[in-house]
N, CA, C, O and CB atoms as a CASP TS submission, in Angstrom:
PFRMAT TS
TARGET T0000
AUTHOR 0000-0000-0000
METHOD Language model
MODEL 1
PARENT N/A
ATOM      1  N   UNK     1      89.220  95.715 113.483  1.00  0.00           N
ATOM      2  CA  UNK     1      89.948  96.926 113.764  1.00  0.00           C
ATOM      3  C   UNK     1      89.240  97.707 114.872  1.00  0.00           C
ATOM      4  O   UNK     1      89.798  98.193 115.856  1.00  0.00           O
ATOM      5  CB  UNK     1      90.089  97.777 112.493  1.00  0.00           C
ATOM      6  N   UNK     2      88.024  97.758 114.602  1.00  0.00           N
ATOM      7  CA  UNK     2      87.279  98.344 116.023  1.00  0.00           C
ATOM      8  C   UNK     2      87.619  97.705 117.334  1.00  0.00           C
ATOM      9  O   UNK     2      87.694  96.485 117.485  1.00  0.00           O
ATOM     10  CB  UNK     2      85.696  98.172 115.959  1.00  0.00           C
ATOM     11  N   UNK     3      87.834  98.655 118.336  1.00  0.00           N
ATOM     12  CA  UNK     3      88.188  98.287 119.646  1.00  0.00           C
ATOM     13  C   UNK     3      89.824  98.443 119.813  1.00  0.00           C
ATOM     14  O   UNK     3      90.349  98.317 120.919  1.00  0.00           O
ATOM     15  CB  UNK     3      87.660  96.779 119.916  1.00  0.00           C
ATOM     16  N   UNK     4      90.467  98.687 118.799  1.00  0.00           N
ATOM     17  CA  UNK     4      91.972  98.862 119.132  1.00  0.00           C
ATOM     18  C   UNK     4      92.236 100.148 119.241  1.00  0.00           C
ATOM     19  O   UNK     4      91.595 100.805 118.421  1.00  0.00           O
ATOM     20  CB  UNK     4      92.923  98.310 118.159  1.00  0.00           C
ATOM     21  N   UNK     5      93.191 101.020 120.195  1.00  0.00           N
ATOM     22  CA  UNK     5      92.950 102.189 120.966  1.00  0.00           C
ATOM     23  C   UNK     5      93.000 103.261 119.498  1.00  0.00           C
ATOM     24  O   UNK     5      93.014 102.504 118.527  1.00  0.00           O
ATOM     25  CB  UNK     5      94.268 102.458 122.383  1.00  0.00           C
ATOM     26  N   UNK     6      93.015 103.960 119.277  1.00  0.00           N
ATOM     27  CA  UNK     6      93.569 104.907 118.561  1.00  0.00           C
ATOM     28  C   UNK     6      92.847 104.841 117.263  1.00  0.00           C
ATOM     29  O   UNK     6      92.940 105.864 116.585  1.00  0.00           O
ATOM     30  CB  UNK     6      95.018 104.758 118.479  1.00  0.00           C
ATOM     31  N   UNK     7      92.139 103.855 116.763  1.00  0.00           N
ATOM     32  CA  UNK     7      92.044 103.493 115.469  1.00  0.00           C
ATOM     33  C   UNK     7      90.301 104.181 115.526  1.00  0.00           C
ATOM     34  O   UNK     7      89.495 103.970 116.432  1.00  0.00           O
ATOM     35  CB  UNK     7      92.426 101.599 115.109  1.00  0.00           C
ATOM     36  N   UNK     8      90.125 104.822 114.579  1.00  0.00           N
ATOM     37  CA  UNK     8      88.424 105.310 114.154  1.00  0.00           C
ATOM     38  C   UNK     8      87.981 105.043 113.224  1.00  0.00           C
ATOM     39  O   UNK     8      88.882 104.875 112.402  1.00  0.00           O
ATOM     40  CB  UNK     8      88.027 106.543 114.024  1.00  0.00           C
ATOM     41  N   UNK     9      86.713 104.831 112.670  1.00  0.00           N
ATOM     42  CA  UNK     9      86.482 104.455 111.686  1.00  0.00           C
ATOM     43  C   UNK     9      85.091 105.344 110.976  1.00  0.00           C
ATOM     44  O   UNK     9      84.181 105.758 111.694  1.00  0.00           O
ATOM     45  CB  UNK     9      86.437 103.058 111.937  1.00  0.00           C
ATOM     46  N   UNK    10      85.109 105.541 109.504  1.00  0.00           N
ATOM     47  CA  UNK    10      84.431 106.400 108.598  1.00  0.00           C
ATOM     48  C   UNK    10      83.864 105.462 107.512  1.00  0.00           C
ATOM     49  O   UNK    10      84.436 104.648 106.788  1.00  0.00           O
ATOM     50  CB  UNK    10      85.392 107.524 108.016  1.00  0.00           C
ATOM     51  N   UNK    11      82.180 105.926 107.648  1.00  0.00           N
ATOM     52  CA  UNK    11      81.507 104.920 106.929  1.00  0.00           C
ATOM     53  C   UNK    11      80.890 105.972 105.633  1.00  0.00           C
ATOM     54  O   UNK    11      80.302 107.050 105.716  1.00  0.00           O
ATOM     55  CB  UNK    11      80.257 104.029 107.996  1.00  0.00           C
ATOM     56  N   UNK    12      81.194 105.366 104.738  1.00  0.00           N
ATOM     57  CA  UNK    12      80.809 106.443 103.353  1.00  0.00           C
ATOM     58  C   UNK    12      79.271 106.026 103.210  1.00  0.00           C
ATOM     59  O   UNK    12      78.781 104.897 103.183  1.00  0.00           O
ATOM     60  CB  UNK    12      81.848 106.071 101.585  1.00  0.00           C
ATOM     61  N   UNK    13      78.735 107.124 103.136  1.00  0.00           N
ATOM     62  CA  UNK    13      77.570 107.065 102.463  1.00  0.00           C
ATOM     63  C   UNK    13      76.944 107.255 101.517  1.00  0.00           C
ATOM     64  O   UNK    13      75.730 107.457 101.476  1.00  0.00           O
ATOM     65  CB  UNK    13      77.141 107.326 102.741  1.00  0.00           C
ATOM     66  N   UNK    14      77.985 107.196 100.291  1.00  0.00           N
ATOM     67  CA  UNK    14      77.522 107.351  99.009  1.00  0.00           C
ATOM     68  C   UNK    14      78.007 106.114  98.419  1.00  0.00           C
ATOM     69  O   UNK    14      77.603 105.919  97.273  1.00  0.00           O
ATOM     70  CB  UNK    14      77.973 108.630  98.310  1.00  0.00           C
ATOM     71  N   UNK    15      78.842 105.150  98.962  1.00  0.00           N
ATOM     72  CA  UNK    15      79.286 103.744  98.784  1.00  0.00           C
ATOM     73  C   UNK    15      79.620 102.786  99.756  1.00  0.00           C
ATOM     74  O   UNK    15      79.506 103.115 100.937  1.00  0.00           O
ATOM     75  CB  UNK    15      80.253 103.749  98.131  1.00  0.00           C
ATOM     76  N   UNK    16      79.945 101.852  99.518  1.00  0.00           N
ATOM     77  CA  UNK    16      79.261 100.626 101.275  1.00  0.00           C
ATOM     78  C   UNK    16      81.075 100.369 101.131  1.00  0.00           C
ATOM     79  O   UNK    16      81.647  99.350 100.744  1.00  0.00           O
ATOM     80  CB  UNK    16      77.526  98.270 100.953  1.00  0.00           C
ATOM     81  N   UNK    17      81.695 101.707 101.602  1.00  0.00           N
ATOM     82  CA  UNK    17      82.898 101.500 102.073  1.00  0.00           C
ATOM     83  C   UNK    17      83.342 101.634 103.469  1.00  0.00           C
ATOM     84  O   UNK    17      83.295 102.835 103.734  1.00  0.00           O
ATOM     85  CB  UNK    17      83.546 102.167 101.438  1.00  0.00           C
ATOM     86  N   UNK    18      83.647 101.132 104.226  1.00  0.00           N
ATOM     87  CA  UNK    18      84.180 101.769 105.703  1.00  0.00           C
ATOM     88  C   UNK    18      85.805 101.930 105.689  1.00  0.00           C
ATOM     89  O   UNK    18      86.544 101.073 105.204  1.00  0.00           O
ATOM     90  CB  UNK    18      83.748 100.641 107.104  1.00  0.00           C
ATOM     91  N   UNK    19      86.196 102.962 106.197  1.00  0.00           N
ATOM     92  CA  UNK    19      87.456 103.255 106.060  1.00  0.00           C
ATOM     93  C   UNK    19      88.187 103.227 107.831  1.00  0.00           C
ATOM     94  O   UNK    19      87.697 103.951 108.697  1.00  0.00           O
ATOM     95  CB  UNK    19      87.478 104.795 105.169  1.00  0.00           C
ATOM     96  N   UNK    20      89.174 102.454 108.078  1.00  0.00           N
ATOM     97  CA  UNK    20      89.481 102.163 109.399  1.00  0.00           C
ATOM     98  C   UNK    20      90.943 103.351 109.326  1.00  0.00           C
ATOM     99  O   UNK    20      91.671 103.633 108.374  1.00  0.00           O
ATOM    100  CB  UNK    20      89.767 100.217 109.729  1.00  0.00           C
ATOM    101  N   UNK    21      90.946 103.695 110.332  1.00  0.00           N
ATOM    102  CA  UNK    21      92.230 104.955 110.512  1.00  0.00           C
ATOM    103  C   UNK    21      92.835 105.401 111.273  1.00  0.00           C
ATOM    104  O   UNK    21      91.940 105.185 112.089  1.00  0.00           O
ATOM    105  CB  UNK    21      92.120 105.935 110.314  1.00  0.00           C
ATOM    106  N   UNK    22      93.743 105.973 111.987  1.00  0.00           N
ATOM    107  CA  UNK    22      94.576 106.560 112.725  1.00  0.00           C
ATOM    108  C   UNK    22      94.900 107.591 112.687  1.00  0.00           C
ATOM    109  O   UNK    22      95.612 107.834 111.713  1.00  0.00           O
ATOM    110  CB  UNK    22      95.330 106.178 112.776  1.00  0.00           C
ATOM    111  N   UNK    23      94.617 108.795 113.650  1.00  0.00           N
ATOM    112  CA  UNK    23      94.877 110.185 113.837  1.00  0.00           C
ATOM    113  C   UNK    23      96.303 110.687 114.620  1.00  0.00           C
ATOM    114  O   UNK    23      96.191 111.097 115.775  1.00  0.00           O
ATOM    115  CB  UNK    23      93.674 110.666 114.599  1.00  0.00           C
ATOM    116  N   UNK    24      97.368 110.657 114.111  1.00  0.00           N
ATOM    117  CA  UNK    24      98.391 111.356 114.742  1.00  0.00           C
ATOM    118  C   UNK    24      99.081 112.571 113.979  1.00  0.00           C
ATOM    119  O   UNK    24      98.216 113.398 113.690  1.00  0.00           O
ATOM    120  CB  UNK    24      99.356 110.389 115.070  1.00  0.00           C
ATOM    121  N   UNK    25     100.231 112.921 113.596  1.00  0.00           N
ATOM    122  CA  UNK    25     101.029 113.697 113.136  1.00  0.00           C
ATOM    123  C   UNK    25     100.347 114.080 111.856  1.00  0.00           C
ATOM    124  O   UNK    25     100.201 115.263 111.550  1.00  0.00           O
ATOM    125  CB  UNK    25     102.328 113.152 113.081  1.00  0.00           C
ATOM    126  N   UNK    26      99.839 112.876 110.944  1.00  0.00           N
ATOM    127  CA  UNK    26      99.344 112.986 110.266  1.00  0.00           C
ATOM    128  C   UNK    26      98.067 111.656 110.071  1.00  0.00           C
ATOM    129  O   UNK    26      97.672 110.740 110.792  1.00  0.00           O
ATOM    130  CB  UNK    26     100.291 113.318 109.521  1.00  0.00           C
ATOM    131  N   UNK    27      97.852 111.973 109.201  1.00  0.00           N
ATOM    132  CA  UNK    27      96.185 110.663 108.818  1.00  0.00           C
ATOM    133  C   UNK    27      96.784 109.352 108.346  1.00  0.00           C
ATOM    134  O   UNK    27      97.459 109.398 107.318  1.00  0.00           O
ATOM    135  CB  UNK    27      94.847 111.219 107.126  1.00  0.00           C
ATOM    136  N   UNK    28      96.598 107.983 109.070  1.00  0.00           N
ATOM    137  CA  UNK    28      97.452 106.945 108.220  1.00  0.00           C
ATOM    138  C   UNK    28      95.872 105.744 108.300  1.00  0.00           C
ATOM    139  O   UNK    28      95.152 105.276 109.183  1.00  0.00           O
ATOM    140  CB  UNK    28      99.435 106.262 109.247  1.00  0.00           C
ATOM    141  N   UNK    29      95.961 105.693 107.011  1.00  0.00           N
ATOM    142  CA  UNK    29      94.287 104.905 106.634  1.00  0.00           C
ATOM    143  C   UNK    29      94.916 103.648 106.727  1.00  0.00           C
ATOM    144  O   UNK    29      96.030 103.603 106.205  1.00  0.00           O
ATOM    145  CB  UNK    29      93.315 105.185 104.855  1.00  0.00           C
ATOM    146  N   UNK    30      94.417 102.415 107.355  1.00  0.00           N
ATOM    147  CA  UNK    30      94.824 101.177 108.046  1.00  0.00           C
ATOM    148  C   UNK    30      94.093 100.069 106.843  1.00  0.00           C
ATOM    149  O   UNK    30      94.632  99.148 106.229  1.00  0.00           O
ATOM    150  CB  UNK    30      94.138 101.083 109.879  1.00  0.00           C
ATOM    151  N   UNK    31      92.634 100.575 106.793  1.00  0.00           N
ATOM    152  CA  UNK    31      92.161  99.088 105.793  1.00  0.00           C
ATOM    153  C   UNK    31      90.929  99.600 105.213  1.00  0.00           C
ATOM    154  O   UNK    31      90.296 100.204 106.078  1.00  0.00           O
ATOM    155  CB  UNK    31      91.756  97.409 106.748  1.00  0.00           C
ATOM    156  N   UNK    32      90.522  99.596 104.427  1.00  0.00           N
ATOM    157  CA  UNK    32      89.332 100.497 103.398  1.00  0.00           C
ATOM    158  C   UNK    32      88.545  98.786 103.003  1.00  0.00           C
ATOM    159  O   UNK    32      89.008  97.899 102.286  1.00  0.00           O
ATOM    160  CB  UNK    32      90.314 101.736 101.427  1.00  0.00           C
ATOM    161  N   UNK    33      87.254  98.808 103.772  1.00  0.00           N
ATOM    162  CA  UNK    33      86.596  97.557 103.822  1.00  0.00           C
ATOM    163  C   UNK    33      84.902  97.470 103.106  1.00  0.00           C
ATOM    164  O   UNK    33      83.956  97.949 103.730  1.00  0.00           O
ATOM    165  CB  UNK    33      86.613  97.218 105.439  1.00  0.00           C
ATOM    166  N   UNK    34      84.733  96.863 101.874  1.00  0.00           N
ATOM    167  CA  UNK    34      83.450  97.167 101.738  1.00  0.00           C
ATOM    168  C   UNK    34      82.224  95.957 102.499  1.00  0.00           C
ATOM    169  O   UNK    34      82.201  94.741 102.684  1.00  0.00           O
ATOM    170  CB  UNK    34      83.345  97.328 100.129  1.00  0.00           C
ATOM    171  N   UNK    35      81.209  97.244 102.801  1.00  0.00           N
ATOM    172  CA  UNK    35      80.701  96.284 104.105  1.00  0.00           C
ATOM    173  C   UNK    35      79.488  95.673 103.838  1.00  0.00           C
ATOM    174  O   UNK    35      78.455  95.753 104.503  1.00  0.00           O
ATOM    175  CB  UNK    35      80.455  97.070 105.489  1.00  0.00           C
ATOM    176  N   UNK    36      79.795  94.730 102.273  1.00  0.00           N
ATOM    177  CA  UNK    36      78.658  93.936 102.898  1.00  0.00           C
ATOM    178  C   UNK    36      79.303  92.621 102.842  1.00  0.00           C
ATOM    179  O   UNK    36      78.666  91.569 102.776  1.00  0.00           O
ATOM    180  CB  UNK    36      77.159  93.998 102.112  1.00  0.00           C
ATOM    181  N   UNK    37      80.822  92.718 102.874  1.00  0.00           N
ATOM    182  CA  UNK    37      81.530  91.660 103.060  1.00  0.00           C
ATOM    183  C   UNK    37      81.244  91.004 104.426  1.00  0.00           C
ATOM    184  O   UNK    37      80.857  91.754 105.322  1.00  0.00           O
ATOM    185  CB  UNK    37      82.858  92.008 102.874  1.00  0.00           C
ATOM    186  N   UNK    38      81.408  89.525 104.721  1.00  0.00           N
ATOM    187  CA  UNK    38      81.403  88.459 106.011  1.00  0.00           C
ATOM    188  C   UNK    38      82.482  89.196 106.738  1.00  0.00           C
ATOM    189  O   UNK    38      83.532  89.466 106.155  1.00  0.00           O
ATOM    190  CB  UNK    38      81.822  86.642 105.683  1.00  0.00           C
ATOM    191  N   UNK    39      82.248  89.577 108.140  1.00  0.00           N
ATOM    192  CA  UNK    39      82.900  90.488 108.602  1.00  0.00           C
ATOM    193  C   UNK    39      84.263  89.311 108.988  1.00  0.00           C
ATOM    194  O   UNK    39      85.324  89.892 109.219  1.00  0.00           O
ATOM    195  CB  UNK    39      82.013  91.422 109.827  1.00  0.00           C
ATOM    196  N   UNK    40      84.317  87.885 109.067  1.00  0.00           N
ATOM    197  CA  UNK    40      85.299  87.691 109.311  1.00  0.00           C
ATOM    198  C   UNK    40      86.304  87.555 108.127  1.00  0.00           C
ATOM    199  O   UNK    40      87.452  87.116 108.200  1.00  0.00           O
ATOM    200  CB  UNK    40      85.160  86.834 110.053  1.00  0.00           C
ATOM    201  N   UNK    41      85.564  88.079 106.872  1.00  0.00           N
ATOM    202  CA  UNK    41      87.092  88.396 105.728  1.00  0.00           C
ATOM    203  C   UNK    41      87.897  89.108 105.935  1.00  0.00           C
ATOM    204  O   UNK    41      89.078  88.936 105.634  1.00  0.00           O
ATOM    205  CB  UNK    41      87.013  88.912 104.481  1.00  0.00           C
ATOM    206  N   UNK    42      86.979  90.985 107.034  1.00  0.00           N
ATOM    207  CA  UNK    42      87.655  91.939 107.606  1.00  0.00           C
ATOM    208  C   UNK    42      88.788  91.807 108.385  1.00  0.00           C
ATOM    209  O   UNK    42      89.534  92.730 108.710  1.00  0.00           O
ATOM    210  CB  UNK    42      86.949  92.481 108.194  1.00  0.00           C
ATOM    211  N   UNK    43      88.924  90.423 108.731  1.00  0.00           N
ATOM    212  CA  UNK    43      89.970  90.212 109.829  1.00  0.00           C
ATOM    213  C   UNK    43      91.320  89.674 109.226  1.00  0.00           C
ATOM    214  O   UNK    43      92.301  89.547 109.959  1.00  0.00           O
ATOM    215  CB  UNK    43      89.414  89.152 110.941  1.00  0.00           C
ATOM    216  N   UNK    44      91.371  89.338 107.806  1.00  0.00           N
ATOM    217  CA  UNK    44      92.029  88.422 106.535  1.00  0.00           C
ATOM    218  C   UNK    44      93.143  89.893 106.642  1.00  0.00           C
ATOM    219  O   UNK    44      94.098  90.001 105.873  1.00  0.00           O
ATOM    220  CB  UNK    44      90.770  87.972 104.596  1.00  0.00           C
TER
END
């Protein structure tokens, strides 16, 4: 998800979640990824 225009991403630090997202009209959360997964599952 990183590198596609628009999309930001929020890394929790009280749990090994990263949250991928989109800022327009309103907030639309794209894929909620825990990261100590093989990053190419992230792409699944």
């Amino acid at each position: 998800m990183a590198g596609y225009a628009g999309v930001r991403r929020a890394v929790l630090r009280r749990f090994p979640y990263a949250v991928f997202y989109e800022l327009g009209e309103s907030l639309e959360v794209l894929r909620v990824i825990h990261t100590a997964r093989h990053p190419e599952a992230w792409r699944r």
